[in-house]
N, C-alpha and C positions, 0 to 999 in steps of 0.2 A: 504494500500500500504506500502510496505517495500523499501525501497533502500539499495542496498548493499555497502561496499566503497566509498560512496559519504556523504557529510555533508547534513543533511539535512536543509533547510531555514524552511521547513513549520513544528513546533512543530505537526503536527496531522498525521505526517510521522512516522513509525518507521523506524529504522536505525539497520546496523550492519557493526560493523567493523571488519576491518579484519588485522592481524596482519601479513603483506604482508614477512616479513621474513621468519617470522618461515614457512608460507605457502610456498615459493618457496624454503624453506629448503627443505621440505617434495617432493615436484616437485623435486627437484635436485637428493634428495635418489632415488627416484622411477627410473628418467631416467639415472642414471648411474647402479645403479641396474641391470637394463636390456642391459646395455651394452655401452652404447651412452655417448662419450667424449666432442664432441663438439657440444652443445649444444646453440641455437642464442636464440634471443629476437627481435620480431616483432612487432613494434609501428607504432599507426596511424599515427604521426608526431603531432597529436591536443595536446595541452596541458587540461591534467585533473590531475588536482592537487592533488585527493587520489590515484590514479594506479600509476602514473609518479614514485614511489619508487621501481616498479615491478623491471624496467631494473638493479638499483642496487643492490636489495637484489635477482637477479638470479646472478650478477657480484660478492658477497659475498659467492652464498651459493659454487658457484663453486671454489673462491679460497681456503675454508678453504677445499678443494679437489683436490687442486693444478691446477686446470685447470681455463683455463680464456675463455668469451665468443666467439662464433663464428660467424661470418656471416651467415646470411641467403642464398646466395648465395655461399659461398665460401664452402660447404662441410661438411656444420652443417648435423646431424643425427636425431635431434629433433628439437623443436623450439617451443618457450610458446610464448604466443600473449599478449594483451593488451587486447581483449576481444573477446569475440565469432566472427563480424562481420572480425575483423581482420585475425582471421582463419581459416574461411570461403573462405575469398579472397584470403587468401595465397594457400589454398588446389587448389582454381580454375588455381592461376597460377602454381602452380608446378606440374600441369594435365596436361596440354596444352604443 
């Protein structure tokens, strides 16, 4: 078993970290790229101590791009989640 982003407690775990900037750097190039200014960020509200940097290094990669975060409901064009389950629910509510 691997865990991704998370510490691992049991040594017989491997582990991989992820250097959550430069990652939602590359996320920010790609979605302005294609065209998209306001871009949000959708959290579960749970506290998880290795993602919990997501919301700020996407609020970084956008300023050094002059732009700043957007709401999720306010007219964002993109929107990076917190984790797969988080995007899922959101796709289901922006269907409906």
């Amino acid at each position: 078993m691997v865990v991704v982003s998370f510490e691992a407690s049991d040594p017989r775990l491997g582990t991989i970290s992820v250097d959550e900037y430069a990652a939602m750097e590359g996320v920010v190039a790609h979605l302005t790229g294609l065209g998209h200014e306001r871009i949000a960020f959708a959290h579960s509200g749970a506290h998880e101590e290795f993602v919990d940097t997501r919301p700020d290094a996407l609020a970084a990669a956008l300023r050094r791009r002059g732009l700043a975060p957007a709401a999720v409901d306010d007219g964002a064009t993109a929107v990076c989640c917190t984790n797969d389950v988080i995007a899922i629910d959101l796709m289901h509510r922006l269907e409906s």
